[in-house]
N, C-alpha and C positions, 0 to 999 in steps of 0.2 A: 732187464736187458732187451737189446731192442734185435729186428731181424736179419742186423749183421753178426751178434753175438749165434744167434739162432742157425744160421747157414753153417758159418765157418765149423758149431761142432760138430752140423751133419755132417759136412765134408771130412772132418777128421776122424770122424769115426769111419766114415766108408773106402773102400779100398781103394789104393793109390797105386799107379800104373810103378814095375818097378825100377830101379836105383839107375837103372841103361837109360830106360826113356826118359828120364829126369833130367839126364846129362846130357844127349840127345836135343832137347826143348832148351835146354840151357845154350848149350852151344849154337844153335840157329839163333837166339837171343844178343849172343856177343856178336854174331857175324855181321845182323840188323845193325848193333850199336856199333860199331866199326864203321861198317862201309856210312852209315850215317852221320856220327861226328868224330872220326878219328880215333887211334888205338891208346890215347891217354886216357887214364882214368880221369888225372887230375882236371884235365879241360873236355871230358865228357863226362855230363852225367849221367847219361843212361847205362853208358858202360860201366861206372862206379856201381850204379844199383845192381844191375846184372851179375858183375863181380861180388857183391855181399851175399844176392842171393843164391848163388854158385857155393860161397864156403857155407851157407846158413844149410845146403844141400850134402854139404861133406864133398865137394867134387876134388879130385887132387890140385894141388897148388898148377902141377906139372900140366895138365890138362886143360886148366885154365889161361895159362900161358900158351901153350901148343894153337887154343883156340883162338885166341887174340892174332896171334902168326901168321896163321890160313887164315883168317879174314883179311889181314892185311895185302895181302898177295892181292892181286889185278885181277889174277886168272879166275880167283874164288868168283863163284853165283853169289850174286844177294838174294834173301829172300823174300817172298810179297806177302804182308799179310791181308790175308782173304779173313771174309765173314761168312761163313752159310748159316740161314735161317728155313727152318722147317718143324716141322708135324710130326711127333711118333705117332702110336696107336692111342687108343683111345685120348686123343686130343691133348696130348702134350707136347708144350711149346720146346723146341731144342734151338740152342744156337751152339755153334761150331768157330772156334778159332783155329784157324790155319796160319802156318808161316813155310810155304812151296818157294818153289822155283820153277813149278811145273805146273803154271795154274789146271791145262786141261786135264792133266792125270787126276788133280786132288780135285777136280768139280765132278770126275768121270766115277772115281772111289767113292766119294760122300754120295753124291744120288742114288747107286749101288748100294750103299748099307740103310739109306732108308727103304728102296724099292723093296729090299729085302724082305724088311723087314715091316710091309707093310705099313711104311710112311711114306713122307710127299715131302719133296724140295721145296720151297717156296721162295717169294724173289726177296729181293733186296727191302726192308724192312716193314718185311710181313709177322715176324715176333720179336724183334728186336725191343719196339716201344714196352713188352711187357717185361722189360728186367732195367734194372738201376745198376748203369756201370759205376762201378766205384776204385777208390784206390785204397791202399793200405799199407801202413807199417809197422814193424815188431823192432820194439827196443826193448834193451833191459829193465825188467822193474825195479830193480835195486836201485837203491836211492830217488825213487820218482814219488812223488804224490800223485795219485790217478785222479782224483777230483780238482784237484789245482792243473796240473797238466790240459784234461779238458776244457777248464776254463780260458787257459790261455791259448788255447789252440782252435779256441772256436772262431777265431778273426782270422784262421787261417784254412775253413771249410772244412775242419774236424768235425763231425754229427756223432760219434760212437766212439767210446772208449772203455775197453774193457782188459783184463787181465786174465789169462792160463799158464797152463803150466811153463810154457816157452817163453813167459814174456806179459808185454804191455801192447796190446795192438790198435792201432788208431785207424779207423775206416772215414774216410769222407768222398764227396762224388770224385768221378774221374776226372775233371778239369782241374782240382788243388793240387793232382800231385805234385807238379815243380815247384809253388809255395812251401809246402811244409814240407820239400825235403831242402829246399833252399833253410829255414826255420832250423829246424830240427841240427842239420850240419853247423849253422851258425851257431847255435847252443852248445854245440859239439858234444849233443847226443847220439850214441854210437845208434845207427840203423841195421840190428841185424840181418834183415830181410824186406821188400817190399816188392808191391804187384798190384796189379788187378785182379778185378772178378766184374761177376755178374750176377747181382740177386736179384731172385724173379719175386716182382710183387706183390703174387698172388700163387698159391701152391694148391694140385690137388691131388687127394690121396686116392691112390688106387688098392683093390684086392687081391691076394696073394699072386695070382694068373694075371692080372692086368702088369701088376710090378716086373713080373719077370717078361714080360714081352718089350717092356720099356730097359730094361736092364741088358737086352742080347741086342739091340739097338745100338746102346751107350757102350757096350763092351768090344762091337764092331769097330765104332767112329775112336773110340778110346787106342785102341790097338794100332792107327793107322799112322805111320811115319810123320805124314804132315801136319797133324792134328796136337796143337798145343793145349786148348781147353775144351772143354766139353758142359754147358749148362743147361738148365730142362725146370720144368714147371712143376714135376712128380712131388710130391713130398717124402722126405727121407725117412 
């Protein structure tokens, strides 16, 4: 297995902000896909994936709809996604997804949980080069061959194919995503869930005290309204 297998079970095993903030992220997500291509699913597709990953979340049918409605509206904010790149303590790289409406608040919050915490802001792609954006999908594995699947799906920037218990999940860089979900929907393979990440290249492991100081950092940045992902160079 390669070190998109390797991240995704760190992250599954580690604790996940919960079920509010989820819908929360979601919701800023459909408002982006809204005000950017319109409240159809059918002739958006960001909003389509948004909506899979919304029921793949368990969010209410009700809710989802509610949230298509208020994007529609005029009066609705859009929101901007920001990047921040910085430094915990002992030398680990973090990068921060943001989706505000209020860039000076979420740049003024973010600085604040590193100064805190005994890290440093950094500018505009001062850690960024050290993680490989990627994309990713979860379908069903029932009826899939996963060795054939990959083969056929490498003409479309599939690099990792691997199977758990939720599924068949297909990582490639971040630029395939509209191919292979363009692919994938022509096959009229159901797409559970898809997204991004960020996997850092290189990871370093810290000791018991180094971990938890890099931990009340991530649990700061984690906690904050604006804050959609949160990545880092720690080893899990």
């Amino acid at each position: 297995m390669g070190r998109a297998f390797e991240f995704r079970k760190a992250r599954k095993m580690k604790r996940w902000s919960a079920m509010a903030k989820t819908f929360t992220r979601i919701g800023k997500d459909i408002v982006m896909a809204v005000k950017e291509g319109g409240p159809s699913p059918e002739t958006n597709s960001r909003l389509r994936a948004v909506i899979q990953n919304a029921k793949a979340a368990n969010m209410p049918k009700d809710n989802i709809e509610r949230a298509i409605k208020k994007a529609s509206d005029k009066n609705t904010e859009n929101y901007k996604e920001v990047l921040f790149e910085g430094y915990g303590p002992h030398g680990i790289a973090i990068l921060v997804e943001t989706a505000t409406d209020n860039n000076n608040r979420t740049v003024a919050n973010v600085r604040s949980y590193f100064n805190k915490c005994d890290g440093s802001l950094g500018t505009s792609g001062s850690v960024e080069f050290m993680f490989d954006h990627t994309c990713n999908f979860r379908i069903p594995a029932e009826g899939q061959d996963v060795e054939e699947l990959e083969l056929e799906f490498i003409d479309f920037g599939v690099e990792e194919v691997f199977v758990d218990d939720d599924g068949i999940l297909l990582y490639a860089p971040f630029e395939s995503y509209g191919a292979i979900q363009k692919e994938l929907e022509s096959r009229e393979i159901e797409i559970l869930s898809s997204g991004f990440e960020r996997i850092p290249q290189v990871t370093k492991t810290l000791d018991e005290e180094q971990t938890a100081d890099i931990e009340k950092l991530l649990e700061k940045l984690e906690e904050d309204d604006d804050v959609q992902n949160v990545y880092h160079t720690m080893a899990e």
